[in-house]
N, C-alpha and C positions, 0 to 999 in steps of 0.2 A: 493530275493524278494518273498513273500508270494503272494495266491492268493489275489485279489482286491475286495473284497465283500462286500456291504453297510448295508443290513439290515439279519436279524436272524427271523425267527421265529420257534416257538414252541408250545405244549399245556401244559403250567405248570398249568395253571389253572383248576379248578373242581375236587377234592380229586375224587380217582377211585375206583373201588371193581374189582379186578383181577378176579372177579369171570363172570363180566361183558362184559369178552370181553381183550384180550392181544391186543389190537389196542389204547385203552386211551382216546374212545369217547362216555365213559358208566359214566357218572358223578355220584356221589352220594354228592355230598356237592361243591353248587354254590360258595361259600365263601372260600374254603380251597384250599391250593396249594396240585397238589398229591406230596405225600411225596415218592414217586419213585425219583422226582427230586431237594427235598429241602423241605426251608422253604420260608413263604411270606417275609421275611431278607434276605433270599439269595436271592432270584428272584430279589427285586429291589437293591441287591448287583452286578447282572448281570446286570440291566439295566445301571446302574450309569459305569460300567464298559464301555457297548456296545457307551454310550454317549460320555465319555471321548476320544474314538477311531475315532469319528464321523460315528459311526455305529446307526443305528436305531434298535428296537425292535419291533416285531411283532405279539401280540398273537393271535392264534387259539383260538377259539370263535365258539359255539355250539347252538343258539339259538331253534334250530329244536327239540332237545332229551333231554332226559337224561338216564342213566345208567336203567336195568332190575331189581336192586339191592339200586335204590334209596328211600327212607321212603317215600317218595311223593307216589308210587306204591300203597303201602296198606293204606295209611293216607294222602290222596288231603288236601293240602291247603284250598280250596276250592270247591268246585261243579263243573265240567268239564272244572278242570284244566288241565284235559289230552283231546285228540282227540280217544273216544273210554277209555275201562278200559284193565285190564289184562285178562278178561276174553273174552270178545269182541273189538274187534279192525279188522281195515281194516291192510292188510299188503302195505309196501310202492312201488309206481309201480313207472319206469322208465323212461316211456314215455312223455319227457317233451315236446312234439309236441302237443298235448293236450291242454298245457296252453300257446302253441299261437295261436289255431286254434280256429277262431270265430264259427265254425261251430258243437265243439265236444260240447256234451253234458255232463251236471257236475258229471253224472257217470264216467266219465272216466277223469275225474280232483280229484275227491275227495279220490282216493288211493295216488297219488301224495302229493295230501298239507294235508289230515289226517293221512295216512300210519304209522302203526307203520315200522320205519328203521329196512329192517333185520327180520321184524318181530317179533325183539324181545325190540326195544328201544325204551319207550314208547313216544308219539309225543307229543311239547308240543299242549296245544291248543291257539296258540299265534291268533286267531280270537277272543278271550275274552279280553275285556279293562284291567283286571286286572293283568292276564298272561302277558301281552304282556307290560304291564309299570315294570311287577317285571325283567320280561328280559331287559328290560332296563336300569333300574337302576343298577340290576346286573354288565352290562358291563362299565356304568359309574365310578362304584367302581373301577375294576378292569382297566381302564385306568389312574385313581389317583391316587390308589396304587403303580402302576411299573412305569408311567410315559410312557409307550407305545405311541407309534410312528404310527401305523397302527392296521387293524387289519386282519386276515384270517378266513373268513367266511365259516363252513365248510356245506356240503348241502342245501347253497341259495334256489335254484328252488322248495325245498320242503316246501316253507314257503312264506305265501300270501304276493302278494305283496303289503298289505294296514301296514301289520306289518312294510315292510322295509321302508316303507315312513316314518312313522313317526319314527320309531330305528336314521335312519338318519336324518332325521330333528332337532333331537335332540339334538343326537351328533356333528352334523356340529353346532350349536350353542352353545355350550359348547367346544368343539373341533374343531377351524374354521382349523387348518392343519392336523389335522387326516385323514388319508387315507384308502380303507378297497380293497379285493378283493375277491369277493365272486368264487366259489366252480362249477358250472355248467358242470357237467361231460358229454359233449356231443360235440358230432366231428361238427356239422354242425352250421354253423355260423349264421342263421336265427334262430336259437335258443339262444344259449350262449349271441347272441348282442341285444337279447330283453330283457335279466335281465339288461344292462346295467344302470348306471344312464342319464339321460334325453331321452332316449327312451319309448313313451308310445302305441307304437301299438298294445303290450300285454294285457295293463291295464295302471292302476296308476304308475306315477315314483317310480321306486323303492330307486334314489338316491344312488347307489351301485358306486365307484368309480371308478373299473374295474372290470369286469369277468377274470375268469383264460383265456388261450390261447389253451384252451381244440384242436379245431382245427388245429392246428399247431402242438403239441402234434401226434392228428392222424397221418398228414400227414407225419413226421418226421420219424415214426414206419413204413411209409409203403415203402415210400421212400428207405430211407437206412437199412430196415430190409427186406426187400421184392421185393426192386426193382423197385420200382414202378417210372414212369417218372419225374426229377427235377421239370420238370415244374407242378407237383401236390400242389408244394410249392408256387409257383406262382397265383393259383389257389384261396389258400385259402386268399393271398393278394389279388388279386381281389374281394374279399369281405369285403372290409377293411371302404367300404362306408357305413355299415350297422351298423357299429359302430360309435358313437359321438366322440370316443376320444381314435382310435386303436393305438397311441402313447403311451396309459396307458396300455395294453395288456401285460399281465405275459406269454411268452413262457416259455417252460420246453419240457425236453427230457423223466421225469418221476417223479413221485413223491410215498408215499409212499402207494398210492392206485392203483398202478399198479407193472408191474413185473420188474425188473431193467433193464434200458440202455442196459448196456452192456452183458447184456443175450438176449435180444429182438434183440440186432444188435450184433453180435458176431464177426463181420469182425473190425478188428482194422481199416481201412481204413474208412471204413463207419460211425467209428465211430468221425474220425477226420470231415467228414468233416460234419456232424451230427451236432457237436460242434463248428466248426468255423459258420456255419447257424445260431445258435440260440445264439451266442455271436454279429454276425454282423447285423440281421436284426430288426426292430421295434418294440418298445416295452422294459421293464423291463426284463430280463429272470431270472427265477428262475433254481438256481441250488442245485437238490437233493442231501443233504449231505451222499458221497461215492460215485457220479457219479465222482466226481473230483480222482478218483483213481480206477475207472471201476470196481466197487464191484460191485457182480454179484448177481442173487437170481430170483425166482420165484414171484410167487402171492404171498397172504399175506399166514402165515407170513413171508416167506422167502424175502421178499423183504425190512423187516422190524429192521433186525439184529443189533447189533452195532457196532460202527463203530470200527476196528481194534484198539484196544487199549483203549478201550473205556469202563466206569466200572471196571468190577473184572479184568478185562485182564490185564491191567496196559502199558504204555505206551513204554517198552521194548517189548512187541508183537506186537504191533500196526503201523498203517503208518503214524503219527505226523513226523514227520522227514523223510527227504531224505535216511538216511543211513539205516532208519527200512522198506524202501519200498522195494518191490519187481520192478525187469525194468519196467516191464507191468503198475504197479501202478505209476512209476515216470513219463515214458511217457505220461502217461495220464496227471499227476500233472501240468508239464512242457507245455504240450500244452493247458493246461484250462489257466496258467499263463501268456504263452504269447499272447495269444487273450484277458485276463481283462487288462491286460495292455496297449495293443493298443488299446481298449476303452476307456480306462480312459486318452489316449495321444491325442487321433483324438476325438473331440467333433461329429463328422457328424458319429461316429459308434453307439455312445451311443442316441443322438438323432434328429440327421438329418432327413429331411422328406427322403424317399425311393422310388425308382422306378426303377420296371425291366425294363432290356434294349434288354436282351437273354434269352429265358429259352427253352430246349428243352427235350429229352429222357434224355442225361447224362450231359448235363451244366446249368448252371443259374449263372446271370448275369445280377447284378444291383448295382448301385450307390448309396451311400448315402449323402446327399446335405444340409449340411448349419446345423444350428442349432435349429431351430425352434421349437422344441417341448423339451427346454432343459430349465431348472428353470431360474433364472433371471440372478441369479448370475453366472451359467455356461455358459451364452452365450456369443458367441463369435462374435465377428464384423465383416464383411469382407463373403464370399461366396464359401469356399474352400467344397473340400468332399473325399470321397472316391470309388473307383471302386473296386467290389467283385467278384471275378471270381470265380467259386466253378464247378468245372468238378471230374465227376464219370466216367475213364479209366483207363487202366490198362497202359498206356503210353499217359499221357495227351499231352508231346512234341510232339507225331503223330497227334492231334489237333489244327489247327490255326481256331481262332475263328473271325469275321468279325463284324463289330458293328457299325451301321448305328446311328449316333448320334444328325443327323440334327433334330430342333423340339422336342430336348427328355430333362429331366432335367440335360441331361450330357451336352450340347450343349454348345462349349466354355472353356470346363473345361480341362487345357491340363495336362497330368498324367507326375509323374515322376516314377522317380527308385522304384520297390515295397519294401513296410514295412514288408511284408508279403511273403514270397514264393517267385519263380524264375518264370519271364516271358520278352520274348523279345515280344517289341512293337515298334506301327509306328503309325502316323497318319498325313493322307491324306485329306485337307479339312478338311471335316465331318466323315470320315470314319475313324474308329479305329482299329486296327487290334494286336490279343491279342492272341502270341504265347507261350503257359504255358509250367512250366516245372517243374511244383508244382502242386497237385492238389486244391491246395487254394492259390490265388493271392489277396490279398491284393494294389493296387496301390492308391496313393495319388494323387488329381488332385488340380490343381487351375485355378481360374476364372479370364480370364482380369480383370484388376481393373480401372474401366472409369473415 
């Protein structure tokens, strides 16, 4: 069996000038495929491909930039099509605390939503009626064209939010299932769950379908790269009210604007259970293609490589196959496989509501219940779930964990033999008693049925 993965995405779109930046978010021609990766025939030769699989497509979508090397530069379309020219420009600031504090002053907003990115990409000026309908239509095209499924919004919070109302208002009437997830590179969740869509404490709906899981992300790094207590993860779930709809929440371990996975957490152990977390908790996870095989790397670009067999390499170097992997790469393969597959078998992994029941220095310990935030068609009748046991020791068997159940969303739910890992169990009344011998427990429970 192969990994179990739904949707893809990529930036085929916006022809590039290498000169612009080896990253492929320096556009010089809104309309053309970059021919690094094809033609506009192959791409929707991909799409037609990812559909027949029942895979979705997902394109990367730039509305913020474009390339240092695009003709728009020296010959505007029009009159401040850009935010600033090449000669004057703000550069782009970070601080997206700014654009939710009622109280900063628009000096210190207007590096944020005019900044040129990088200082070198020029911003559009998407506050003019006219910029802001040619990006629109722009992205219309291009969902016609491929037949695209979602989209991946890259640098959201740098771009007002009267643009995204209307981007989306648009598109949701042209595209009533188009889904999108914008970009919010920031650890704290009073921030990332104000771009959300139906959140206006910032401002205007922005209509965004989800933000990335940027915090979860942090906390992931600090956890099993640093050490830091399980229950940090539990933390950033207690903040899960500030979002309208953290069922929609893209978690990831890394993606291609940080350093890889498995260089940031270097302990194979940590890195298991790293990956059992963001396969078993709330939300979408997104998985960086090469964490499924613990390819390692730096900042950019080393974190940006391709993947073993990939291009000129040719697929006798590569890790496409078990027999071309290396142990370290199999293990890794074998354990992202058996976690999507007991997602895609237990409906309460993939979208059952959550709630911890444990979370300490080195355990965490919570349920997943019912199906409620899963599409129509994958929901399931009936109230079963699962129990996640996730412990960081060097002999978790020397741990018996205790688990007051009365009052919690476990209540009732009796577990059987684990799907997952080795663990002897009991339970007394309301009390649950959870002696591991895995450091990832997995147990299946079910609900009296009245």
């Amino acid at each position: 069996m192969r990994c179990a993965l739904v949707a893809t995405f990529f930036l085929p779109n916006s022809s590039m000038d290498d000169r612009g930046g080896y990253h492929g978010y320096a556009a010089t021609d809104q309309y053309a495929v970059d021919p690094h990766f094809g033609s506009l025939a192959e791409l929707q030769e991909l799409a037609n491909a990812l559909h027949a699989r029942g895979m979705k497509l997902v394109l990367d979508t730039v509305p913020n930039h474009v390339g240092p090397h695009h003709p728009w530069v020296h010959d505007e379309p029009a009159a401040n099509w850009f935010h600033g020219t090449l000669a004057h420009h703000l550069t782009a600031s970070f601080d997206f605390s700014m654009l939710i504090n009622p109280h900063a002053p628009e000096r210190d907003r207007d590096p944020i939503l005019h900044g040129w990115f990088a200082n070198s990409l020029p911003d559009m000026n998407t506050d003019d009626p006219t910029v802001s309908q040619y990006l629109r239509q722009n992205t219309v095209w291009w969902i016609e064209e491929t037949g695209a499924d979602a989209l991946r919004i890259d640098t959201f919070a740098f771009v007002n939010r009267g643009f995204w109302n209307d981007f989306h208002a648009e598109l949701h009437l042209l595209f009533p299932r188009l889904t999108d997830v914008g970009e919010v590179f920031d650890q704290h969740p009073e921030i990332t769950s104000s771009f959300a869509g139906g959140v206006t404490r910032a401002g205007i709906d922005t209509g965004l379908y989800t933000p990335f899981d940027f915090p979860t992300y942090f906390a992931t790094r600090e956890v099993f790269g640093e050490g830091k207590p399980m229950s940090t993860l539990a933390q950033v779930l207690a903040s899960d009210a500030l979002f309208p709809h953290p069922e929609r929440l893209v978690p990831f371990l890394g993606n291609h604007d940080t350093s890889r996975f498995a260089t940031a957490v270097p302990d194979t152990d940590a890195q298991r259970l790293a990956i059992a977390y963001l396969l078993t908790t709330r939300g979408m996870p997104q998985i960086y293609a090469g964490d499924e095989i613990a390819m390692k790397g730096g900042g950019d670009p080393g974190n940006r490589v391709d993947f073993p067999g990939g291009f000129e390499a040719g697929p006798e170097q590569g890790a496409f196959t078990e027999s071309t992997r290396t142990p370290e790469q199999q293990a890794t393969w074998s354990w992202f496989q058996q976690l999507l597959k007991l997602r895609r078998e237990h409906a309460p992994l993939a979208c059952g509501a959550e709630q911890v029941l444990d979370a300490g220095p080195n355990d965490l310990v919570y349920i997943r219940k019912g199906t409620s935030a899963c599409s129509a068609m994958d929901r399931k009748s009936g109230e079963d779930g699962d129990f996640i046991v996730l412990q960081r020791a060097a002999d978790p068997a020397a741990h018996s964990l205790m688990i007051e159940l009365k009052n919690t969303a476990a209540e009732g739910c009796t577990p059987s033999v684990p799907v997952l890992g080795q663990a002897a169990f009991k339970q007394h009344d309301t009390q649950l008693t959870i002696n591991p011998s895995t450091d990832v427990v997995i147990l299946p429970c079910r609900f009296e049925r009245r």
